[in-house]
C-alpha positions as CSV (number, residue, x, y, z in Angstrom):
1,X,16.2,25.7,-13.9
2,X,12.4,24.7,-15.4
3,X,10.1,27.4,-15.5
4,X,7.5,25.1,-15.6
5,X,8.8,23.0,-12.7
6,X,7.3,24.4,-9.6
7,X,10.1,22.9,-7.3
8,X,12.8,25.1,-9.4
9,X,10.6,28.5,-9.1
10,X,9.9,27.5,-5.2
11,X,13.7,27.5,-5.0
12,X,14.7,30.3,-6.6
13,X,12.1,32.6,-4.7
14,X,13.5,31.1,-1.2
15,X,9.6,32.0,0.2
16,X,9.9,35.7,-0.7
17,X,7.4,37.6,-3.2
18,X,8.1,39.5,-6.0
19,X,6.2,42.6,-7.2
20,X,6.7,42.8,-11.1
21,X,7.1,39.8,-13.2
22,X,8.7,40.5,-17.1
23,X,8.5,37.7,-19.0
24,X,9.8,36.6,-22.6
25,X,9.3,33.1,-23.6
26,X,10.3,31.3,-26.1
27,X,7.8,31.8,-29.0
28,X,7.1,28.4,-30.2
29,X,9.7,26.3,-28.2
30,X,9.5,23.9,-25.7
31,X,13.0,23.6,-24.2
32,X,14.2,24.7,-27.6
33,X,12.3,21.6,-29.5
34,X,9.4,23.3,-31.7
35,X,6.1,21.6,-30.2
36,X,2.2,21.7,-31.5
37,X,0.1,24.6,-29.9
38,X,-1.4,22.8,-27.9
39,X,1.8,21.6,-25.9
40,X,3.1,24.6,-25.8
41,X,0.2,26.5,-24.2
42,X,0.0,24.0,-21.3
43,X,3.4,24.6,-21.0
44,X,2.6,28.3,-20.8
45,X,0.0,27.4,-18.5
46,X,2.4,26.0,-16.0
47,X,5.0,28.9,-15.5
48,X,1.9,31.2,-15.4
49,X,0.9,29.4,-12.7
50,X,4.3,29.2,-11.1
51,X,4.5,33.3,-11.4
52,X,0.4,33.7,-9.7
53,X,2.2,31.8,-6.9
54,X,5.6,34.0,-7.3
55,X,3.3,37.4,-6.7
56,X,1.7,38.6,-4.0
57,X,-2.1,39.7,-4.0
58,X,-0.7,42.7,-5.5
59,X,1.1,42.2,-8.6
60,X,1.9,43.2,-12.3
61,X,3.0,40.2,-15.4
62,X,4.6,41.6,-18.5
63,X,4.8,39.0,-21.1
64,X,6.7,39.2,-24.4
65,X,4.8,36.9,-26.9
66,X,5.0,36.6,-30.8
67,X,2.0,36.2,-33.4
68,X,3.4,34.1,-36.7
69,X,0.8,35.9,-39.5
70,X,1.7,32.8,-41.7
71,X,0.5,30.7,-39.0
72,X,-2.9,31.9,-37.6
73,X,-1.2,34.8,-35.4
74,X,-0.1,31.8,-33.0
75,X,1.2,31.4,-30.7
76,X,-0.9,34.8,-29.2
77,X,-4.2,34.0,-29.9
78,X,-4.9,31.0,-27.7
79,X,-2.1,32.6,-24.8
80,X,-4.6,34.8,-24.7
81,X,-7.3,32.5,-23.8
82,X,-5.4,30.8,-21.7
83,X,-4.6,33.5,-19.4
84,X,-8.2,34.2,-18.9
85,X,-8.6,31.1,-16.6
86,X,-4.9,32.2,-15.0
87,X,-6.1,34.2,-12.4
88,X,-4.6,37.4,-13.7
89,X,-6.4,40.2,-14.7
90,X,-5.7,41.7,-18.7
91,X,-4.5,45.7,-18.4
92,X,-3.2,46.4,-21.4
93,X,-1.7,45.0,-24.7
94,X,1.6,46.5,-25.8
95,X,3.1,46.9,-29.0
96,X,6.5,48.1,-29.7
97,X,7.8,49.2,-33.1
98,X,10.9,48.0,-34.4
99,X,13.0,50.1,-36.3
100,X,13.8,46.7,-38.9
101,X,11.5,44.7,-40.0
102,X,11.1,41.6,-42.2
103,X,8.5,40.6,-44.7
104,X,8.3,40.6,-48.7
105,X,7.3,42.8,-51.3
106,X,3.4,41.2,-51.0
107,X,2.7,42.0,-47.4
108,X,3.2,44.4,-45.1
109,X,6.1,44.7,-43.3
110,X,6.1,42.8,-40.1
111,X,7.9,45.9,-37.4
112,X,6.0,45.3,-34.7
113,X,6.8,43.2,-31.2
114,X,3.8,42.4,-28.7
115,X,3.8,42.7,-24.4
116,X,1.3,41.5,-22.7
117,X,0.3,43.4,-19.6
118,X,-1.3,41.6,-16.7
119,X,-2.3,42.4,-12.7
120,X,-3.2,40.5,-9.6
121,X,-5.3,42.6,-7.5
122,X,-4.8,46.3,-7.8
123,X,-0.6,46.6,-8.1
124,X,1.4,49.8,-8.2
125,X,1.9,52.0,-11.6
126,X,3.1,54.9,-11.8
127,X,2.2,56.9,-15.1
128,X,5.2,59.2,-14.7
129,X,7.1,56.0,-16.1
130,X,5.1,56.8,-19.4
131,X,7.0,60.2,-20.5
132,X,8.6,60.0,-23.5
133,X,11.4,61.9,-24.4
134,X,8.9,63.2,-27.7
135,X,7.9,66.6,-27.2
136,X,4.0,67.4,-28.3
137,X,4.3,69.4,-31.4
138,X,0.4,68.8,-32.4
139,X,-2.0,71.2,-30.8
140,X,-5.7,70.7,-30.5
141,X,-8.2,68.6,-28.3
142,X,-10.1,72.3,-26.9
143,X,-11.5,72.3,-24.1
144,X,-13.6,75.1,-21.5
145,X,-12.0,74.7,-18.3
146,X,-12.8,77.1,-15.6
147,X,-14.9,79.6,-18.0
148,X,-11.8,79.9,-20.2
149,X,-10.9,77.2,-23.7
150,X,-7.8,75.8,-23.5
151,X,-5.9,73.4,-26.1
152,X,-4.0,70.1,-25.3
153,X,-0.9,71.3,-24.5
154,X,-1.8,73.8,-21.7
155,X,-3.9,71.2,-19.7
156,X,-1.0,68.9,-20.0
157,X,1.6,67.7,-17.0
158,X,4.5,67.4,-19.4
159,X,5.6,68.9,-22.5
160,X,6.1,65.7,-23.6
161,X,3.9,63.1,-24.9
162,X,3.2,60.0,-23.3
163,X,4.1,56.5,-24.4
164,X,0.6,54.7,-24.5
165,X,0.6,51.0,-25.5
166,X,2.2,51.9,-28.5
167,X,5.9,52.1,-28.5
168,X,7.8,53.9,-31.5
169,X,10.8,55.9,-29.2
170,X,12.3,52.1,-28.4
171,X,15.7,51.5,-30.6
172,X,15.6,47.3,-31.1
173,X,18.9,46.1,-30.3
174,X,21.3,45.9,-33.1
175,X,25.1,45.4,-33.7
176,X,25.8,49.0,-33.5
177,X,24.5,49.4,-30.4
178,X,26.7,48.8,-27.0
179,X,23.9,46.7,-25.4
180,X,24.4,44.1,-28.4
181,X,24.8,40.3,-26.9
182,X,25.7,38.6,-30.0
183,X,23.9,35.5,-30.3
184,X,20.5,36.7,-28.3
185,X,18.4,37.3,-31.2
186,X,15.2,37.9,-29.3
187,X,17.1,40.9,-26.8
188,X,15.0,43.0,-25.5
189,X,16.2,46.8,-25.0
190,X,17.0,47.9,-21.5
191,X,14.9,51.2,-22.1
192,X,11.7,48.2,-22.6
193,X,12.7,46.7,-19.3
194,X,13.4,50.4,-17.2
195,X,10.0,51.7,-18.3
196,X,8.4,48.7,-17.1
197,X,10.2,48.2,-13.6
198,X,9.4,52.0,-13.3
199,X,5.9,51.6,-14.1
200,X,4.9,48.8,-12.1
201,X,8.0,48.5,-9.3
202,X,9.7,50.5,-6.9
203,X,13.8,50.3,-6.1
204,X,14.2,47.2,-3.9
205,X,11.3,45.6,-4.5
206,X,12.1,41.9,-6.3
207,X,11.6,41.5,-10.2
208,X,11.4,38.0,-11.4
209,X,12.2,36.8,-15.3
210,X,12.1,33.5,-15.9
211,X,13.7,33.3,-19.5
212,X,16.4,35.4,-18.6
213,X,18.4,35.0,-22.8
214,X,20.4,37.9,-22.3
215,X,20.5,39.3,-19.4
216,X,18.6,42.3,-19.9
217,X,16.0,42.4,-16.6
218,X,18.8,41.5,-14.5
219,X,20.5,44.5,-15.6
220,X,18.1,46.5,-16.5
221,X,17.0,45.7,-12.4
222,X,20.6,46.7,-11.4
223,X,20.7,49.8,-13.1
224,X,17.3,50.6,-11.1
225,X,18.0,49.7,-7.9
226,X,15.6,46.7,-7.9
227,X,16.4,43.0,-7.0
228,X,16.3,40.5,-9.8
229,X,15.9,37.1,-9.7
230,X,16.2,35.4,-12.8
231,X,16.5,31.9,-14.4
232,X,16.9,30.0,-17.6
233,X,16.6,26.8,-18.6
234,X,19.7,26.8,-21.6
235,X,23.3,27.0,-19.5
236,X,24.5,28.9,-22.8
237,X,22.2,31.7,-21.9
238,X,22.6,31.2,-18.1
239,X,26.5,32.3,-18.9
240,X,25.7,35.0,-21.0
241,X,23.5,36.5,-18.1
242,X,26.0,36.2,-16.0
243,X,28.3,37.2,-17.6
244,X,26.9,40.2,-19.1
245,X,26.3,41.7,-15.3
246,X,29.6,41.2,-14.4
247,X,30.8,43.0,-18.0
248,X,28.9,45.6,-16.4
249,X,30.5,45.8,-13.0
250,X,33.7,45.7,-14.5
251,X,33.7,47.9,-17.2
252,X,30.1,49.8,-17.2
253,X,29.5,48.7,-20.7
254,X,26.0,47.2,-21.1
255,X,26.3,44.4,-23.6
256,X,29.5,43.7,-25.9
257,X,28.1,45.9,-29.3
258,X,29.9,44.0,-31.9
259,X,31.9,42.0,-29.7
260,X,31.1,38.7,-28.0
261,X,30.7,37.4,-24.6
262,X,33.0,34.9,-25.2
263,X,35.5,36.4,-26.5
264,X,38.5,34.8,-24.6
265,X,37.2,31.3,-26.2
266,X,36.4,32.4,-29.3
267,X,40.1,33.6,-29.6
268,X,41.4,30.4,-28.8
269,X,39.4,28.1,-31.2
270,X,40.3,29.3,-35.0
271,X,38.1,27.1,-36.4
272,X,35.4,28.6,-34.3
273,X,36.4,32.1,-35.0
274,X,36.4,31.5,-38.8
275,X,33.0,30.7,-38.5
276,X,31.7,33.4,-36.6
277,X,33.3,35.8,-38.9
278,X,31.8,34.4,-42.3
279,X,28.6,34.0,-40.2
280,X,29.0,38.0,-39.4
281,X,29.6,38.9,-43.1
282,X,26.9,36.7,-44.1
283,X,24.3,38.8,-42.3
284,X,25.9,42.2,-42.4
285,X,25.1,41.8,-46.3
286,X,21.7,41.0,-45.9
287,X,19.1,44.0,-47.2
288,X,18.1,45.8,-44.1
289,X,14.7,45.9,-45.6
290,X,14.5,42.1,-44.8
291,X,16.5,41.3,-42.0
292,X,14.7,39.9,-38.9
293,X,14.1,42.3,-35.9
């Protein structure tokens, strides 16, 4: 199913309305052939419109979008212009630090990932969603309250600081993690996806994501209680979504870590699976400093 294609969102919503839309396109792709800016923003510019029409007059868009510092910070810059004529309102712009990063000696590191946070009328969000699991360990910000100066941390609601728009308690996915879906190599992490739905949803209420890759707002949505509907254009990825929820039921894992979700045919085909394993090597003795997030 197209994003883009207004007959293949109609479908999938079956006339109902989502709440929350999470969204992580392809950065530079259009149906995984690299296309000028300008093709790929009206692209953009069509599933935007398909998720304005997905929403009801109340409702939140998360984007996931990249910004290419050897190429202008595209494709970001003109999204961003774009989605001022989209008829969504901008809230907030996210950034989440990696724990990798990539770059070279002559430039800063690139560690950083960008979300995009949009709203349709005046949607649910609940700040509680926010919390980190950092405790505040910096006192200051006085204040007289009531005839009596206080600090910070005795005016606050938690002793724990609050996640803002920027992100640094967020592990990215990695082999060594049991979320892993080999082969996804833009994964979000399912803590990215829960804070969001908690945020900006409540359980039963429908999340859409449109570029579904791995799988992780589909399960992020059943770990929630929340109802997913979710689509991708690539059948490769459709399988791995699918695949990786029913991993899930089956077994409660949440991705495969080092494994593979196709295991079964990898095993079968030696030709395939000696190619995967020098692949594997390959990249396991790659410099951390440089490997892509």
């Amino acid at each position: 199913m197209d994003a883009a294609e207004h007959a293949d969102t109609a479908v999938l919503m079956g006339g109902e309305k989502a709440t929350l839309a999470i969204h992580d396109p392809p950065y530079n792709l259009v149906a995984f052939e690299e296309r000028k800016l300008a093709e790929y923003i009206s692209w953009c510019e069509k599933w935007v419109t398909n998720t304005h029409q997905a929403l009801p007059a109340d409702g939140s868009l998360y984007v996931w979008l990249g910004a290419d510092q050897n190429d202008g910070f595209q494709p970001l810059p003109d999204f961003m212009l774009m989605m001022r004529r989209s008829g969504f309102r901008p809230r907030s712009f996210i950034t989440m630090r990696n724990q990798r990063g990539y770059g070279t000696p002559r430039n800063w590191m690139a560690v950083r990932q960008e979300l995009l946070y949009y709203v349709k009328g005046s949607p649910t969000f609940d700040v509680e969603a926010e919390y980190t699991e950092i405790p505040k360990i910096l006192r200051g910000y006085y204040k007289t309250v009531s005839g009596t100066v206080t600090e910070n941390l005795e005016r606050s609601r938690s002793e724990n600081i609050r996640a803002g728009n920027v992100w640094v308690d967020i592990q990215q996915v990695f082999y060594r993690l049991e979320e892993n879906v080999n082969g996804c190599y833009a994964q979000k992490p399912l803590k990215s996806c829960e804070r969001v739905m908690r945020a900006s949803s409540r359980p039963n209420e429908i999340i859409i994501d449109w570029f579904s890759h791995s799988g992780s707002t589909l399960l992020a949505a059943e770990l929630l209680g929340r109802r997913c509907f979710t689509m991708e254009i690539d059948p490769i990825y459709c399988e791995i979504t699918i695949r990786r929820l029913e991993h899930f039921r089956a077994t409660g894992k949440r991705g495969w870590q080092n494994g593979n979700p196709f295991e079964r045919e990898i095993a079968e085909d030696r030709e395939l699976s000696e190619l995967l394993e020098a692949n594997e090597n390959q990249e396991s003795s790659q410099p951390e400093l440089f490997a892509r997030a």
